[in-house]
C-alpha positions as a Markdown table, in Angstrom:
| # | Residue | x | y | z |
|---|---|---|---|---|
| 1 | Unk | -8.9 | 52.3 | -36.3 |
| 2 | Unk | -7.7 | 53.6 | -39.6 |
| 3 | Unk | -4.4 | 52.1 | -41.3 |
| 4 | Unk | -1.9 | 54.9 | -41.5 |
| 5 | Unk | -0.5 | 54.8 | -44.9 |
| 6 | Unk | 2.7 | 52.4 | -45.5 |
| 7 | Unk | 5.9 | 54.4 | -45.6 |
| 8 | Unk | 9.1 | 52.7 | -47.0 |
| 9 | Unk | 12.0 | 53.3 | -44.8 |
| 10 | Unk | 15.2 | 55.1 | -46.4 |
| 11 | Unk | 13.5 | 54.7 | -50.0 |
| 12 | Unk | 16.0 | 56.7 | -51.7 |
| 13 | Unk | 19.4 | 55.2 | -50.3 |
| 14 | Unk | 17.9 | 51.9 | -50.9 |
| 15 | Unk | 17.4 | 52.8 | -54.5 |
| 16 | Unk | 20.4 | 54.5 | -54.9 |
| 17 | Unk | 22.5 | 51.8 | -53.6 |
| 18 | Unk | 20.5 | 49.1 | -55.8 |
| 19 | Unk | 21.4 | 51.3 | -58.8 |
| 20 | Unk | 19.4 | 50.0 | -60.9 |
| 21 | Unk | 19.4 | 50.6 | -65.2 |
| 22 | Unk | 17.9 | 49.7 | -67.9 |
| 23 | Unk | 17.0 | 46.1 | -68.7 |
| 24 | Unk | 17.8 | 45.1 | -65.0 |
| 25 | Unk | 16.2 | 42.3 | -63.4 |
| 26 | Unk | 15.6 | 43.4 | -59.5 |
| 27 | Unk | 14.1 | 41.2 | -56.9 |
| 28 | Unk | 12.5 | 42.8 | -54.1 |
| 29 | Unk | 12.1 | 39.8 | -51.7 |
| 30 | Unk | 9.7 | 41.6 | -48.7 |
| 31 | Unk | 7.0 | 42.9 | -51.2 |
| 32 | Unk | 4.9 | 44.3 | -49.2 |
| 33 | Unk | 3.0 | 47.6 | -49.9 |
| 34 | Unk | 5.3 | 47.5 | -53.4 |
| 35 | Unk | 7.1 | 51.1 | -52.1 |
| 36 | Unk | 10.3 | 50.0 | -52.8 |
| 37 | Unk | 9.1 | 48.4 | -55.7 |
| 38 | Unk | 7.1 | 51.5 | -57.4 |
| 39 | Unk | 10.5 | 53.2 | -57.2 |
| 40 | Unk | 12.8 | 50.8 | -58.6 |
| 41 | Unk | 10.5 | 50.7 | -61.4 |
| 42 | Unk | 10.2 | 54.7 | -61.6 |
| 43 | Unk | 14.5 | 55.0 | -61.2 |
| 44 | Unk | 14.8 | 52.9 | -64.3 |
| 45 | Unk | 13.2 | 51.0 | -67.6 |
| 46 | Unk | 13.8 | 47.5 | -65.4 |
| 47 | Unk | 11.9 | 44.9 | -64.0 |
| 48 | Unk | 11.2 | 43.7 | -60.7 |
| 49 | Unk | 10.2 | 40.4 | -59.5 |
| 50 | Unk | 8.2 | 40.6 | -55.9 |
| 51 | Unk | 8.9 | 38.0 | -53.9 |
| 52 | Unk | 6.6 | 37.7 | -50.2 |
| 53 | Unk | 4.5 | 35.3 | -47.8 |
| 54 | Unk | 1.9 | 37.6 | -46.7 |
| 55 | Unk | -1.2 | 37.0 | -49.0 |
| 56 | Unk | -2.4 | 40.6 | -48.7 |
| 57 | Unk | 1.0 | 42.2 | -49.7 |
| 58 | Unk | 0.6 | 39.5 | -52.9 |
| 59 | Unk | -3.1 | 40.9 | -53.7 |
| 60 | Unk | -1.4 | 44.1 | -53.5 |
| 61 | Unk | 1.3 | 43.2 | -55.9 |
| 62 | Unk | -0.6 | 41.7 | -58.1 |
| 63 | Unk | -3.2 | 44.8 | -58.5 |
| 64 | Unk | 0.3 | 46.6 | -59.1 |
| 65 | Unk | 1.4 | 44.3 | -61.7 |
| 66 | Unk | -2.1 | 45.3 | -63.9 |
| 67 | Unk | -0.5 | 48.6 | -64.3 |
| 68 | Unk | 3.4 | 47.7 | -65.2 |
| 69 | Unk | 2.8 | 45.8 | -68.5 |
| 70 | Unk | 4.9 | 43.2 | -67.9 |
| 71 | Unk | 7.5 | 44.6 | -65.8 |
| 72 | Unk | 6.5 | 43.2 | -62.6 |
| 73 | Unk | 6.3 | 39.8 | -61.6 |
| 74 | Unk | 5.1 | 38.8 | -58.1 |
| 75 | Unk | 5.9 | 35.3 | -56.4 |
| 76 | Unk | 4.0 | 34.0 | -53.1 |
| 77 | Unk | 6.8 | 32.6 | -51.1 |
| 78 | Unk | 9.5 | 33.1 | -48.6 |
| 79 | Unk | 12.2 | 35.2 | -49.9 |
| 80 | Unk | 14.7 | 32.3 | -48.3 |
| 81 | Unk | 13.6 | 30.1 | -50.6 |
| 82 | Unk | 13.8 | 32.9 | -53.9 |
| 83 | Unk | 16.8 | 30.7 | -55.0 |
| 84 | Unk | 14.3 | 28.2 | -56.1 |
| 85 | Unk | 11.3 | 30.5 | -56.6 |
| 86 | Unk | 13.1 | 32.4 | -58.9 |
| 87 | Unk | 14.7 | 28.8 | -60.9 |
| 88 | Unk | 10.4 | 28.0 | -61.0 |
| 89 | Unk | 10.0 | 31.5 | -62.7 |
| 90 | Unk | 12.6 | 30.9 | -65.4 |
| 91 | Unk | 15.4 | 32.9 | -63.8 |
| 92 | Unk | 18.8 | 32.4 | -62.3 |
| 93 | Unk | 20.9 | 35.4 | -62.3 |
| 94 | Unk | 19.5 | 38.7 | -61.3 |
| 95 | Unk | 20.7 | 42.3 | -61.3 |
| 96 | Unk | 19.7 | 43.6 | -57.9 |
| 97 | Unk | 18.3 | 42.3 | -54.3 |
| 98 | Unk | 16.4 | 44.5 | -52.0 |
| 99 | Unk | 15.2 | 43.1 | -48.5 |
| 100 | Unk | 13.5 | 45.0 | -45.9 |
| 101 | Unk | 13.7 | 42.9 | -42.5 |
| 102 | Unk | 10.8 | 42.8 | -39.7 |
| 103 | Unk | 7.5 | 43.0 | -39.5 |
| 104 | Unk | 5.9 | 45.9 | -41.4 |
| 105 | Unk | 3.6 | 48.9 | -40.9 |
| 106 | Unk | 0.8 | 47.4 | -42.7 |
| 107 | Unk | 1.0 | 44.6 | -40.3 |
| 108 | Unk | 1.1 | 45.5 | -37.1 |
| 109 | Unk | -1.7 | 48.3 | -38.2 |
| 110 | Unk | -4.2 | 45.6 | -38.8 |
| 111 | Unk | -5.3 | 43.6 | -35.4 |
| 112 | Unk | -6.7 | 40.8 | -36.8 |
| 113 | Unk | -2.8 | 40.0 | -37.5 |
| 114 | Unk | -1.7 | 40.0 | -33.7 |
| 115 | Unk | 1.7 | 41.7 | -34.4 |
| 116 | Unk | 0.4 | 44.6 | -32.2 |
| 117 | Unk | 0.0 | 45.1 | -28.1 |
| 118 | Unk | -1.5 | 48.7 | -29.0 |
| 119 | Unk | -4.6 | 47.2 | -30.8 |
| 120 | Unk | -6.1 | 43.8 | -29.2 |
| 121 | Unk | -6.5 | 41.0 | -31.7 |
| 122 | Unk | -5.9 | 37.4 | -31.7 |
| 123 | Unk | -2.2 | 36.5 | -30.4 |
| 124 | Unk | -1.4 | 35.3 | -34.3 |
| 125 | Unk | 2.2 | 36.7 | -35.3 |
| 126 | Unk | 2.5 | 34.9 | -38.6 |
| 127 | Unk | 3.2 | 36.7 | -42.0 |
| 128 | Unk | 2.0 | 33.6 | -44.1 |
| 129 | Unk | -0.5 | 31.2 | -43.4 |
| 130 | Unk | 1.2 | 28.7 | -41.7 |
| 131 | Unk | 3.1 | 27.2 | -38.9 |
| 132 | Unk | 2.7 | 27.7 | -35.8 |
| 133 | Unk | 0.9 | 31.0 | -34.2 |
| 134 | Unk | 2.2 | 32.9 | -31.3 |
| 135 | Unk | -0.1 | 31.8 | -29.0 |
| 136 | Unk | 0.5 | 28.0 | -30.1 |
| 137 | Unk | 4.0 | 29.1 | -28.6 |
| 138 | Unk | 2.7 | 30.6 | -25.6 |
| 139 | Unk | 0.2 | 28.1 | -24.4 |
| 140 | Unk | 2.8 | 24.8 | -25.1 |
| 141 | Unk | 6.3 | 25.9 | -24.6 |
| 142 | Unk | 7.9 | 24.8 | -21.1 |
| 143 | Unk | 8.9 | 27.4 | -19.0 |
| 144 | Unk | 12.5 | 27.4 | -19.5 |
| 145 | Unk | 12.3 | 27.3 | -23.6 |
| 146 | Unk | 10.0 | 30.0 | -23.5 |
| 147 | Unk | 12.7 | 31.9 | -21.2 |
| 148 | Unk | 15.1 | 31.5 | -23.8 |
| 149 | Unk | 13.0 | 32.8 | -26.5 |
| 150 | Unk | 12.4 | 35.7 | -24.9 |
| 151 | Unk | 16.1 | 36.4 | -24.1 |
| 152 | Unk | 17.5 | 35.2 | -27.2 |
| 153 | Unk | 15.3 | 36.5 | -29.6 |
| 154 | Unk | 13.7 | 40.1 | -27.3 |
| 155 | Unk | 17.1 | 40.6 | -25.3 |
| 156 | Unk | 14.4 | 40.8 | -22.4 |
| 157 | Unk | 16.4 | 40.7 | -18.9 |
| 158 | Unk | 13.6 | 39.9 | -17.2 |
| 159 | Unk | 12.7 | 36.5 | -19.5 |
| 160 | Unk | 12.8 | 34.0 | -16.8 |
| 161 | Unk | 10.1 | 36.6 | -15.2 |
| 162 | Unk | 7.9 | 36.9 | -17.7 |
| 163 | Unk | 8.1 | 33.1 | -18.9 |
| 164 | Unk | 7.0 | 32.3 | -15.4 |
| 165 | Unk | 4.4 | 34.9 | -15.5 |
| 166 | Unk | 2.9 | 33.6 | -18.3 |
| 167 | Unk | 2.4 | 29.8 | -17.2 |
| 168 | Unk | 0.9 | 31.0 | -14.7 |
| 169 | Unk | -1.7 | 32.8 | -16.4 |
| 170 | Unk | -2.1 | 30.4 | -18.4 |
| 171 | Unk | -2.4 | 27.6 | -16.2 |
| 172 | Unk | -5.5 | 29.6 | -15.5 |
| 173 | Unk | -6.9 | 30.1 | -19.1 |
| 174 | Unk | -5.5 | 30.3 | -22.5 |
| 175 | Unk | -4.2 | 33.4 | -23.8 |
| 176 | Unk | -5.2 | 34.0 | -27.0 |
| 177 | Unk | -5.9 | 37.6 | -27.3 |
| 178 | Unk | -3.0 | 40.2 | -27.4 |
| 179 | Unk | -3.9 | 42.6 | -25.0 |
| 180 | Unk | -4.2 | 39.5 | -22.9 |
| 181 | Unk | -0.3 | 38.9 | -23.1 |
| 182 | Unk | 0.4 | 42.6 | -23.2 |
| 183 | Unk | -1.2 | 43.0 | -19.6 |
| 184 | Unk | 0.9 | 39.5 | -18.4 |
| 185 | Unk | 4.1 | 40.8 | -19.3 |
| 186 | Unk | 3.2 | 44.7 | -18.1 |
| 187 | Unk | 3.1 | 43.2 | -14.9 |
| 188 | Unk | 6.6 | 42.1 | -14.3 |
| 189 | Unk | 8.0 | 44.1 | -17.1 |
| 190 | Unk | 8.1 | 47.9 | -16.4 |
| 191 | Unk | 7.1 | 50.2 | -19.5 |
| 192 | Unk | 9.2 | 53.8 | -19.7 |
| 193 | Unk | 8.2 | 56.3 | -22.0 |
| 194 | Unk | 7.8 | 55.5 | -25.4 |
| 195 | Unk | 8.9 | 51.7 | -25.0 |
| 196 | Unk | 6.1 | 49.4 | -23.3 |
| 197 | Unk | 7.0 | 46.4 | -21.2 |
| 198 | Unk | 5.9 | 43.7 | -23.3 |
| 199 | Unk | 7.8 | 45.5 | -26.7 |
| 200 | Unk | 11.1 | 42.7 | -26.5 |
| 201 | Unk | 8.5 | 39.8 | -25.7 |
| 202 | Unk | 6.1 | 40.7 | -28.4 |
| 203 | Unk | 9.4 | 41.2 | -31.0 |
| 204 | Unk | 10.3 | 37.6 | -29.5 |
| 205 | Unk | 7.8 | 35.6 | -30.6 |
| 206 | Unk | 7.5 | 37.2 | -34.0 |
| 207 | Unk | 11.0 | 36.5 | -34.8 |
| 208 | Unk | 10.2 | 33.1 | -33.5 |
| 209 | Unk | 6.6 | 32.0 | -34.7 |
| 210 | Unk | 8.5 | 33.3 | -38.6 |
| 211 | Unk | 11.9 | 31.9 | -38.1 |
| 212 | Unk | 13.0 | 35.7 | -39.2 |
| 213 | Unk | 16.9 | 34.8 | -38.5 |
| 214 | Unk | 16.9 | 32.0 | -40.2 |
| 215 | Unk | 15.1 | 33.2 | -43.4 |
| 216 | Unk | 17.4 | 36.0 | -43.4 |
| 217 | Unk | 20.9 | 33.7 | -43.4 |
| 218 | Unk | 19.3 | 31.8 | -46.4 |
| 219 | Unk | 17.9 | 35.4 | -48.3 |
| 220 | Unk | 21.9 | 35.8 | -47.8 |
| 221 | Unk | 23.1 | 32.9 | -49.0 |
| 222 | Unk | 20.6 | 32.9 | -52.1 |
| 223 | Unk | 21.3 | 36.3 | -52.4 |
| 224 | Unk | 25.0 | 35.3 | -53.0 |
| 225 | Unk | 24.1 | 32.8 | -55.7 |
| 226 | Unk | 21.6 | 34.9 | -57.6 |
| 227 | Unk | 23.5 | 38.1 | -58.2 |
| 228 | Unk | 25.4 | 38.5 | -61.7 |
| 229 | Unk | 28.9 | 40.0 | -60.6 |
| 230 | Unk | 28.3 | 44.0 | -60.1 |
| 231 | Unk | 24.9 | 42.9 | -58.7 |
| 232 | Unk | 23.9 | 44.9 | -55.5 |
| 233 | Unk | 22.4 | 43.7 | -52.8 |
| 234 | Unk | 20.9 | 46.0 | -50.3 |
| 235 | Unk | 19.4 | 45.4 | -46.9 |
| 236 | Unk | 17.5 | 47.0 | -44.5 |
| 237 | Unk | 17.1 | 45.4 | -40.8 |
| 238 | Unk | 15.2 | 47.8 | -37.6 |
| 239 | Unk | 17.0 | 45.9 | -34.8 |
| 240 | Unk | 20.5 | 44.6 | -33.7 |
| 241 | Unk | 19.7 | 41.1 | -34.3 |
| 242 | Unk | 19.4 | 41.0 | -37.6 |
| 243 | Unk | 22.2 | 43.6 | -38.4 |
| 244 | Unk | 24.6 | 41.8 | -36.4 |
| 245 | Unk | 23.7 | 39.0 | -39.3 |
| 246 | Unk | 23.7 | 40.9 | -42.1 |
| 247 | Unk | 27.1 | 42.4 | -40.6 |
| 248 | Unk | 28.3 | 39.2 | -39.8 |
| 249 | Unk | 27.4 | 38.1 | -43.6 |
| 250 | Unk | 29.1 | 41.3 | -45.0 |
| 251 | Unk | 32.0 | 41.0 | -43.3 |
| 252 | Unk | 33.2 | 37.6 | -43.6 |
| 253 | Unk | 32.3 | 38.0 | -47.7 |
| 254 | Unk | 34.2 | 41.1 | -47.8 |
| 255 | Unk | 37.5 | 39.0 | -46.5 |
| 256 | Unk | 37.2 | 41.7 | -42.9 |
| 257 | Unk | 35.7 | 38.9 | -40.7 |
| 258 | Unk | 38.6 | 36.7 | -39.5 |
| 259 | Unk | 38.8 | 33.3 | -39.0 |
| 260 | Unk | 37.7 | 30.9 | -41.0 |
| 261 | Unk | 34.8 | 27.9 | -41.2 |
| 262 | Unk | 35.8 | 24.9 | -38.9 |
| 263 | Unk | 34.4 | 23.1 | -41.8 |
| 264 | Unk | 37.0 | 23.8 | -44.3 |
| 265 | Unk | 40.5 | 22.9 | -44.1 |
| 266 | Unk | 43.1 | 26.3 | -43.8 |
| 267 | Unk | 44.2 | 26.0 | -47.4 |
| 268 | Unk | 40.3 | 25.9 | -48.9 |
| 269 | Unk | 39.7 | 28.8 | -46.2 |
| 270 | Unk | 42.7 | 30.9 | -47.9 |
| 271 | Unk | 41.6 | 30.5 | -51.6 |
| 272 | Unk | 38.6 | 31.9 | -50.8 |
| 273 | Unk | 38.1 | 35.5 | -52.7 |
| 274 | Unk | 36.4 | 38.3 | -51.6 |
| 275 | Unk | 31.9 | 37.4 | -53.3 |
| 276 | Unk | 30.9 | 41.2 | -51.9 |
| 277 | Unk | 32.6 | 44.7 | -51.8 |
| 278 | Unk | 30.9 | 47.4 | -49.4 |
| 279 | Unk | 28.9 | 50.2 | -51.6 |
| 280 | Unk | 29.5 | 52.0 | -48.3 |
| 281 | Unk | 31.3 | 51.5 | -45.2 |
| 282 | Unk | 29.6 | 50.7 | -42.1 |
| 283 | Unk | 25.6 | 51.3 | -42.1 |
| 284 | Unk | 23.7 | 54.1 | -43.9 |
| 285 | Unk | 20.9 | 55.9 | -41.3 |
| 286 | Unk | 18.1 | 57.5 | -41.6 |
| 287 | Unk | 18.1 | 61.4 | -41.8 |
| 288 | Unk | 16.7 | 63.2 | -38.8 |
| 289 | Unk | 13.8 | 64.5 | -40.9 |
| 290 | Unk | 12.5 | 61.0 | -42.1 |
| 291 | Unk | 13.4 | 59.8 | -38.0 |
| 292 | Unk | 10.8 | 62.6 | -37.3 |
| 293 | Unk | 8.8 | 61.7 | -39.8 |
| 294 | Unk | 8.4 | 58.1 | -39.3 |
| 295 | Unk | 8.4 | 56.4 | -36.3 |
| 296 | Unk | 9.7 | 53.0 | -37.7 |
| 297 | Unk | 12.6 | 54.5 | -39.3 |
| 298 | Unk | 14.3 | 55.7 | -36.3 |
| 299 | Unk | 16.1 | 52.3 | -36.0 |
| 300 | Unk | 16.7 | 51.4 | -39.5 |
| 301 | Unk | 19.8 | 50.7 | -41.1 |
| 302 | Unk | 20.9 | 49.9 | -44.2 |
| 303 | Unk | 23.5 | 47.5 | -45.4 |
| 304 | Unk | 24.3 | 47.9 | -49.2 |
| 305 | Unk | 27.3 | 45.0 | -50.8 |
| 306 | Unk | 27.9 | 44.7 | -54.5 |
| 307 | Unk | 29.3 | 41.2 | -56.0 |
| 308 | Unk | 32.0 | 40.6 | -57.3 |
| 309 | Unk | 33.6 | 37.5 | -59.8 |
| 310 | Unk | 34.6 | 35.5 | -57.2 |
| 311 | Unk | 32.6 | 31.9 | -56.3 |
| 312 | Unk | 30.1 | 32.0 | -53.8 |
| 313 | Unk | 31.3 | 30.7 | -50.5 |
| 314 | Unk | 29.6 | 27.7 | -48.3 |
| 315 | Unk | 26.8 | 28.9 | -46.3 |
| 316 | Unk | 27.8 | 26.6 | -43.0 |
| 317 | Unk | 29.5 | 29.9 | -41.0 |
| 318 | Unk | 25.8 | 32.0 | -41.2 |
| 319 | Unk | 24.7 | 30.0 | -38.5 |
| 320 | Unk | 27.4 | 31.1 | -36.4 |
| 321 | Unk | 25.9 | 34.5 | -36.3 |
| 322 | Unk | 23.1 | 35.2 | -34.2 |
């Protein structure tokens, strides 16, 4: 099967909302096929450090770099830890943060990767080449945990179902390929049009076997730290998971969350001043013609904050947000 060609999502409005100018330092901390990239670079005489796990989005950075005499940098790592990458590279303040959230095109296209029920390949899942795989998680997990995988990190309904489903089948062999899981699931999962059963089990794991949530809190949190004051940060996340933190993030940064950290006494809590004011309010969406366009985009959104003066806070309420 051939690749179709990697399409960044909401290119312009990410761009526009990074604003970036001349003699900028950008990071763009999910690398990946460089799109964002090639048009930060194009917007303005800047330069952009690439920051991602995935070895074949690095190859394909560093090909890119050949061509941008010096004006891109790309760093193998997670972008949760790009407080420290970046320290490694010689920098610690930067102009602009760009972070596209998920798995990406160029992924799930390629089956060796397992990302994908729609080709079979080995039930893999990672984006480096570490940890543990999906089908390590599928094959050991108890019943019960793997239950509350699937609900917590698919919002599957039927997780009990399908985590019982699966012990069973594997009680009878491993499942190691993913059209193997795909047909497990399918069986106590109904699929409607254009969503198959197994889509909130498959999204699961991945979140799980990558720790997606919680490299996104600390790309936050760094995030915070690294930007110079009128630095922007923009975000894009494809499902309600990850907005709800980046919202949550946002918010509480902006001084609209409410409430304060149970870790901080009330008078720390009310010196605290606003680290991030909204570019825009609420979430930017894609236009109907790049919906059409591009599958992937139809449920993208972008969150775009710029920094202010103020100190960063503590990062012990991101946790709270799920």
């Amino acid at each position: 099967m051939t690749a179709r060609p990697h399409i960044p999502v909401l290119l312009e409005e990410v761009v526009a909302a990074l604003n970036p100018q001349a003699g900028a330092v950008v990071v763009d901390g999910t690398l990946g096929a460089a799109g964002y990239t090639r048009a930060i670079l194009a917007a303005a005489d800047c330069r952009v450090i690439g920051i991602d796990r995935d070895p074949r989005a690095i190859a394909i950075g560093r090909a890119l770099a050949g061509e941008m005499a010096g004006r891109l940098t790309v760093i193998e790592g997670r972008f949760g830890d790009m407080t420290q990458l970046l320290a490694e590279a010689g920098v610690d303040a930067v102009d602009g943060i760009a972070l596209d959230i998920g798995v990406s095109s160029m992924q799930l296209d390629e089956a060796e990767r397992g990302f994908s029920f729609m080709n079979d390949g080995p039930l893999d899942m990672r984006m480096g080449a570490r940890g543990d795989s999906a089908a390590d998680l599928v094959n050991t997990l108890p019943e019960a945990e793997l239950a509350d995988l699937i609900y917590l990190y698919g919002e599957e309904r039927r997780s009990r179902h399908v985590a019982r489903a699966i012990v069973q089948a594997r009680a009878e062999a491993p499942i190691t390929r993913t059209s193997q899981l795909a047909a497990i699931v399918a069986r106590v999962v109904r699929s409607e049009p254009g969503h198959h059963g197994a889509t909130r089990t498959f999204q699961a794991l991945r979140i799980a076997v990558n720790d997606e949530l919680g490299e996104l809190r600390r790309g936050l949190a760094a995030a915070e730290h690294l930007l110079r004051p009128a630095g922007r940060l923009a975000v894009v996340t494809f499902h309600s998971l990850e907005d709800r933190v980046v919202k949550h993030f946002l918010d509480r940064r902006c001084g609209k969350g409410g409430g304060g950290s149970r870790h901080l006494p009330p008078q720390a809590q009310d010196a605290r001043q606003p680290s991030f004011r909204l570019v825009h309010k609420g979430v930017v969406a894609p236009a109907a013609a790049e919906a059409a366009a591009n599958p992937r985009a139809r449920s993208a959104k972008l969150r775009a904050a710029e920094r202010t003066a103020a100190p960063a806070w503590p990062a012990d309420d991101l946790e709270a947000a799920a």
